[in-house]
C-alpha positions in Angstrom: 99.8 163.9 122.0 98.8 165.4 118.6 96.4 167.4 117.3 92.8 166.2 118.4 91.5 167.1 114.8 93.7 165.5 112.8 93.5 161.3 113.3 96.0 159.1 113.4 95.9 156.8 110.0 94.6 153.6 109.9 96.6 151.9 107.5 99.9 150.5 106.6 100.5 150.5 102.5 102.3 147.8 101.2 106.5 147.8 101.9 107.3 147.7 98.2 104.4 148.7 96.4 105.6 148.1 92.4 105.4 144.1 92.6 103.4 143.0 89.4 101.5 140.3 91.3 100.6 142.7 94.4 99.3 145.2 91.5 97.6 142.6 89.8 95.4 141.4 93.2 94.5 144.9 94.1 93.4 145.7 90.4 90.8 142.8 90.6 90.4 144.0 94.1 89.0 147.3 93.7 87.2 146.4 90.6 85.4 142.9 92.4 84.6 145.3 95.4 84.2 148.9 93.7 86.6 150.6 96.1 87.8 154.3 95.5 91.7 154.1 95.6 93.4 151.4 97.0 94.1 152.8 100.7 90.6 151.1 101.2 92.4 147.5 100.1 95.3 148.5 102.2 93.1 149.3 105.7 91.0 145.9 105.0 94.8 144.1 105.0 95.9 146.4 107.9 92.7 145.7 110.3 93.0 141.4 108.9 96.9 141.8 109.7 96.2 143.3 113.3 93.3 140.3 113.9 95.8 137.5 112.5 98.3 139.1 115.3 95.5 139.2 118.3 95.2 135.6 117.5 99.0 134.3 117.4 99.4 136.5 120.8 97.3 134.6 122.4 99.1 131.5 121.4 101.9 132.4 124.2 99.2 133.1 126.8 98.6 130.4 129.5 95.7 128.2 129.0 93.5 129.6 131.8 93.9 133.7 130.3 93.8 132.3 126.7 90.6 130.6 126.8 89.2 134.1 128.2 90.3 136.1 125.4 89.8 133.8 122.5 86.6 133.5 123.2 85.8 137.5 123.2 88.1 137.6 120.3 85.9 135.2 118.5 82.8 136.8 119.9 84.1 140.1 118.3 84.4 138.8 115.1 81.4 136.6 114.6 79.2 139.7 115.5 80.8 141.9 112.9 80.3 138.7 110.6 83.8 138.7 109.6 83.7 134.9 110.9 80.8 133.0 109.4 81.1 130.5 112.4 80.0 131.0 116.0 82.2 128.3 117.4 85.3 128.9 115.2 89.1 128.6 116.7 91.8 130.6 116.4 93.1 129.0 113.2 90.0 130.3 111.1 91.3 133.8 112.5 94.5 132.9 110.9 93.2 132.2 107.9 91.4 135.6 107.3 91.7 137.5 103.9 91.0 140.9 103.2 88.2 140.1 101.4 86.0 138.5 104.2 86.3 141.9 105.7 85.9 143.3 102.5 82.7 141.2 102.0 81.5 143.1 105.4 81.4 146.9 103.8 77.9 148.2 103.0 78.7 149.0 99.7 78.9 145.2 99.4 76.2 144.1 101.4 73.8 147.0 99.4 74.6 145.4 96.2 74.4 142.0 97.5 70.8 142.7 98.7 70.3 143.8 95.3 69.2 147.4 96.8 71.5 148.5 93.4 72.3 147.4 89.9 75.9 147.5 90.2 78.6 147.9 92.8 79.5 151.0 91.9 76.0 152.4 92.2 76.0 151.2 95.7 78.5 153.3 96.3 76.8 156.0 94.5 73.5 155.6 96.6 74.9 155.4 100.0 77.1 158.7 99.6 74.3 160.4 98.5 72.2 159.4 101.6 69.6 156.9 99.8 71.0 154.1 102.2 69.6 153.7 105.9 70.4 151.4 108.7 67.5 150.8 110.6 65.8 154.2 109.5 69.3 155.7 110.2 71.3 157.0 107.2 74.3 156.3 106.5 76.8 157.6 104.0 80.0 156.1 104.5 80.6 153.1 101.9 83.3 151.1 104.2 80.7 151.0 107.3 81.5 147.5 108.0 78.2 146.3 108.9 77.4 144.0 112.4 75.5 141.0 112.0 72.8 142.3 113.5 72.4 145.0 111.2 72.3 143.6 107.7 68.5 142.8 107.6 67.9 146.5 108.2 69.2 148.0 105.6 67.3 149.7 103.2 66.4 152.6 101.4 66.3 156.1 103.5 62.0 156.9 104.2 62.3 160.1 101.8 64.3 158.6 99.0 62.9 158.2 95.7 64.3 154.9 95.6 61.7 153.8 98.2 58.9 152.1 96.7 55.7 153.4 97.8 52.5 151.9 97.5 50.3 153.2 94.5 48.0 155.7 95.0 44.6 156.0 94.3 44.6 159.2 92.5 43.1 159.3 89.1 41.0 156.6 89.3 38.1 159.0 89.1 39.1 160.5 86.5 38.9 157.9 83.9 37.5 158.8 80.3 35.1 156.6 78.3 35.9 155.7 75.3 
């Protein structure tokens, strides 16, 4: 069974890793996106590759059980906003990259929202717990965010990001010239 601590990986790296072209993609990749290490490129290609498969599997269904499941399939992936269309078929699954769920992380959607100055400081801010969903922080960078869920992100309460109003202190205080 394994050890209940110790998770299973998500990810499948690449079956021949050293082809220029591969390297070249997942350069512009990481930099485009501001990933870590490339195991993050290599779990968006591994959760795309396992979607891609849901949806030719169901090609060999019979009409009545296929209907059924494309739908919640569809359903699935318009919530997380993966698809941008509600009434998409299966071959816009099939045509998924790893960067439309790439475009999905909230390191992306941070900087997007223009809640940071650069990628990489979108990263920055949500590991350091300046980032909150819905008042709820969170400090994993590849949270892939639901639909329902991007207009409420924003900074923690207690950051210093935060912008609060101005007080009125020192208006009292005001010397004459």
């Amino acid at each position: 069974m394994g050890d209940p601590k110790k998770s299973r990986r998500k990810w499948e790296g690449p079956g021949h890793p050293w082809i220029k072209l591969n390297l070249d993609k997942e350069q512009a990749l990481i930099g485009k996106y501001g990933l870590r290490n490339k195991k993050e490129i290599w779990l968006a290609e591994t959760v795309i590759r396992n979607f891609r498969h849901q949806a030719r599997s169901l090609l060999a269904l019979p009409p009545a059980e296929r209907s059924v499941r494309e739908k919640q399939l569809l359903q699935k992936l318009y919530r997380l906003g993966i698809i941008e269309k509600e009434n998409a078929t299966l071959d816009d699954i099939l045509g998924l990259t790893e960067e439309s769920y790439l475009e999905r992380r909230l390191q992306t959607i941070v900087f997007k929202k223009g809640l940071a100055r650069s990628i990489y400081q979108a990263r920055q801010l949500i590991t350091h717990g300046h980032i909150a969903i819905g008042g709820k922080r969170v400090t994993s960078p590849g949270y892939i965010v639901p639909k329902e869920e991007e207009d409420l992100i924003d900074y923690y309460p207690t950051s210093p990001f935060k912008q609060t109003p101005p007080t009125q202190q020192g208006e009292g205080n005001v010397q004459q010239a």
